[in-house]
N, C-alpha and C positions, 0 to 999 in steps of 0.2 A: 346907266343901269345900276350899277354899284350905288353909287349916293342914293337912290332910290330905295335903294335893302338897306342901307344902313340908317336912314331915316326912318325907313319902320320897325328896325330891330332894338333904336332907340324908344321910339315909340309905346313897342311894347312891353321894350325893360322897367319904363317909367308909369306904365299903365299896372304893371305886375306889381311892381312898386308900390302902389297905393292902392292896390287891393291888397297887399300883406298887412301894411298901415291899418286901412279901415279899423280892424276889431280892436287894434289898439287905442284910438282917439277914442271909438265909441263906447271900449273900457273908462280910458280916462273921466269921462264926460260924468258918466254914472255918480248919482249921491253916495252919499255915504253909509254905510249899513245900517240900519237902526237895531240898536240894542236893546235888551229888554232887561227890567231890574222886578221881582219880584219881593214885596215886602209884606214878613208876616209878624203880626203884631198880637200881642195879647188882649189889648185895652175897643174899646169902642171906637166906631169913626166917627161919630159928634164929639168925643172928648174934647175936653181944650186943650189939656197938654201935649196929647198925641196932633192935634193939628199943630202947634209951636213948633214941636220935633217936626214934624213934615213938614212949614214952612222954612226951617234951617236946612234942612237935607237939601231941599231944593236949590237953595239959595248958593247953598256950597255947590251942588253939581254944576250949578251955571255958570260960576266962578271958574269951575273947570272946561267949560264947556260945551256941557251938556246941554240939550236942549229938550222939555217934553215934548212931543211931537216932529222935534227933526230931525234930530238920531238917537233919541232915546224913549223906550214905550216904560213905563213902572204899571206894574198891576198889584194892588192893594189887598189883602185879605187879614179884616177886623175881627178878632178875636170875641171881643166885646168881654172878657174875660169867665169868659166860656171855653176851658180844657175840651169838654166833649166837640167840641167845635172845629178844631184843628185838622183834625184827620180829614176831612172834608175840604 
């Protein structure tokens, strides 16, 4: 009878066990946050210079890591060299 209780007292230390686990692994598992980089500009978005710089930005973030759409959002706001434009 003994061996009986102590097979299910094992049983449920190691059932306990992995229900403390679970939230951890299913933490683990989780991607990675995505970031958001807001960039505000004076110039147009057809300009060509302003695309050069934003294909370097880019170029360097990837170099670090970064990725647009897998942990990184960037949301754009073109000036077009329109002061009155900004506040908006």
């Amino acid at each position: 009878m003994q061996f009986g209780q102590l097979r299910r007292r094992e049983f449920i230390a190691l059932l306990s066990g992995a229900a403390a686990a679970w939230p951890l692994a299913a933490r683990a598992q989780q991607g990675q946050r995505m970031r958001r980089i807001s960039v505000l500009t004076s110039i147009a978005a057809d300009d060509p210079q302003g695309q050069a710089r934003n294909a370097a930005f880019l170029q360097e973030l990837g170099h670090l890591g970064w990725q647009v759409g897998r942990n990184l959002q960037i949301d754009y706001r073109w000036g077009g060299g329109d002061a009155a434009r900004y506040p908006g």
